[in-house]
N, C-alpha and C positions, 0 to 999 in steps of 0.2 A: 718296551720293545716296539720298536717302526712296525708298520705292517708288511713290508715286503720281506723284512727277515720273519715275521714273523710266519709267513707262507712258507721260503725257504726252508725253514726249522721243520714244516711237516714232510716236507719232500726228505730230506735229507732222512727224519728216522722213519718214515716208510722205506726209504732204498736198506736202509740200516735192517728194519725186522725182514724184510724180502732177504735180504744175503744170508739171515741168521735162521729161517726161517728154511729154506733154501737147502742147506747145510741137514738139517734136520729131520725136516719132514720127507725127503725124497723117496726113501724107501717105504713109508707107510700111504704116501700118495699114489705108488708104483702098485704095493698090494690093493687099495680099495681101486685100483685102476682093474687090476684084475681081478674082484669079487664081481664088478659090475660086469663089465666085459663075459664074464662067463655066465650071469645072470642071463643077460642077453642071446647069450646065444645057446643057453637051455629055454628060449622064450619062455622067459620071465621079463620083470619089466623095473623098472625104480621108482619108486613113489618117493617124493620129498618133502621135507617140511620144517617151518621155522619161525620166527614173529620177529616183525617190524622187520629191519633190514635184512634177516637171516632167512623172512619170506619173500623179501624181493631176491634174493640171492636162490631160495630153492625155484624160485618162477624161472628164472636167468637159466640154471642148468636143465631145468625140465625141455622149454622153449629150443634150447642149441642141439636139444638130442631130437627132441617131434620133429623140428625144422633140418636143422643141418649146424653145424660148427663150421668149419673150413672147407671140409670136401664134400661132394657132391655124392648125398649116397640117398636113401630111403629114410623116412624117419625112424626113429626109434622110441619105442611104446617106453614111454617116462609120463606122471602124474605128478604136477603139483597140490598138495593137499591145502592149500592156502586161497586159492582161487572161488570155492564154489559159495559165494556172499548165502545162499537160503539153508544150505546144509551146515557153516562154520554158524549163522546167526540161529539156525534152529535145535544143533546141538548145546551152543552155550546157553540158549532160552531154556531147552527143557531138562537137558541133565549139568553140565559144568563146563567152563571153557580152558578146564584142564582137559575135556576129554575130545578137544576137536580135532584131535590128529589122529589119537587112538580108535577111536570108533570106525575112521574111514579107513585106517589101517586092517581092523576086524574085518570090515567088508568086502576089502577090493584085496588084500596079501594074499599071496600064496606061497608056498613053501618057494620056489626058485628067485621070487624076488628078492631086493634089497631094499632096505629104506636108507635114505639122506637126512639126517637129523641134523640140524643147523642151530646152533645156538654159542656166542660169545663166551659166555660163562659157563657154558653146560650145565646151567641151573635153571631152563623152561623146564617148568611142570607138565606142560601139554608133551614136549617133545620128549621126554624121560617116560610118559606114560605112553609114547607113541613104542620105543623102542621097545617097554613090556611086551605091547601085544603086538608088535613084528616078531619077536623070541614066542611067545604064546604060536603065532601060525608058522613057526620053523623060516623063518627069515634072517637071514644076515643084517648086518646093520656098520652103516657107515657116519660117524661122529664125527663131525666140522665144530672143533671146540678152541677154547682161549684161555689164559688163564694156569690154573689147576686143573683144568679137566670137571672142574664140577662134579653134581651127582650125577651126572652120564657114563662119566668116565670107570665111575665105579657102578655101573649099569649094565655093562659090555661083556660078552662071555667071549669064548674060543670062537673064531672063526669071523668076529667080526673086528675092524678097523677105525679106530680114533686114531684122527689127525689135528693136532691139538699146537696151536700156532704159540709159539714162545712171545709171547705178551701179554701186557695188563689191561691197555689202551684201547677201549673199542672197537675205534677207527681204524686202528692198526691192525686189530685182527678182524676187521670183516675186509680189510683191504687186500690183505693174504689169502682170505677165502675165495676171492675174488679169483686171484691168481691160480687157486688150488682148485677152482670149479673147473676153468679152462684147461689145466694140466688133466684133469677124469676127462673131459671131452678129448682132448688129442688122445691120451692113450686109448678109450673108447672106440674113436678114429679107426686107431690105427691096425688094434689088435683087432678089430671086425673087419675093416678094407686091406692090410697089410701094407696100408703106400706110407712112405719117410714124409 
């Protein structure tokens, strides 16, 4: 295959899992729109987390709620748990780096919060042990999964939301996540400012 179809090929099934995707996940993007949203405004706050691409992506939504999204409003108290390089390197040093989500989950959750758990497969062991002890301090929990849903998926009780992208392909579902971070930021937006 040439390489310009071969480019073309990915555009085309990324517009393909986005349509499918689309269809699908709306109403469960609409409810974690609104577990956050009313986290918020019980000041609580959302802590997120994820590895490799799934922690650039929880940086990306932390970042657009501190700072601003589209409208001009005050930040909003969001933690990425993937950022602090002596606390991720000194819990994997001294006890496991399955527990670098969970431990800063123990410390900083409180019941009003939510956590963002980001994983393709829904098979991070860190972010699976993350969601334990979000349920341990009465936390909601919001699943950015791909796949089968992984063991996250069967992780989740009453009250919390998996959004689980109809694909196999990586790229294709952190590419939807993508899309799916900025859809929580506009309804976020919109349900704390009320502007279209």
């Amino acid at each position: 295959m040439d390489p310009v179809t071969r480019v073309r090929n990915h555009f085309t099934e990324s517009i393909a899992t986005k349509q499918i995707a689309a269809e699908q996940l709306a109403e469960s993007i609409v409810a974690a729109g609104h577990l956050m949203s009313d986290a918020l405004l019980d000041d609580g706050k959302i802590l997120s987390c994820g590895n490799g691409g799934s922690a650039a992506d929880s940086q990306h939504f932390s970042s657009e709620l501190l700072n601003r999204f589209e409208m001009e409003r005050p930040g909003l108290p969001a933690i990425a748990l993937t950022t602090d390089t002596s606390t991720l390197t000194s819990i994997s040093n001294d006890y496991a780096y399955e527990e670098i989500f969970s431990k800063q989950v123990r410390a900083l959750g409180r019941t009003q919060d939510v956590l963002l758990g980001i994983s393709t497969s829904g098979n991070s062991e860190n972010v699976i042990r993350a969601i334990a002890a979000a349920h341990e301090r009465g936390m909601n929990v919001v699943a950015l999964t791909g796949r089968d849903g992984g063991r996250m998926a069967d992780n989740l009780v009453d009250g919390d939301v998996e959004i689980r992208v109809p694909a196999t392909r990586t790229a294709r579902i952190q590419e939807v996540h993508l899309v799916v971070i900025h859809c929580l930021c506009d309804l976020i937006d919109t349900a704390l400012l009320g502007a279209d």
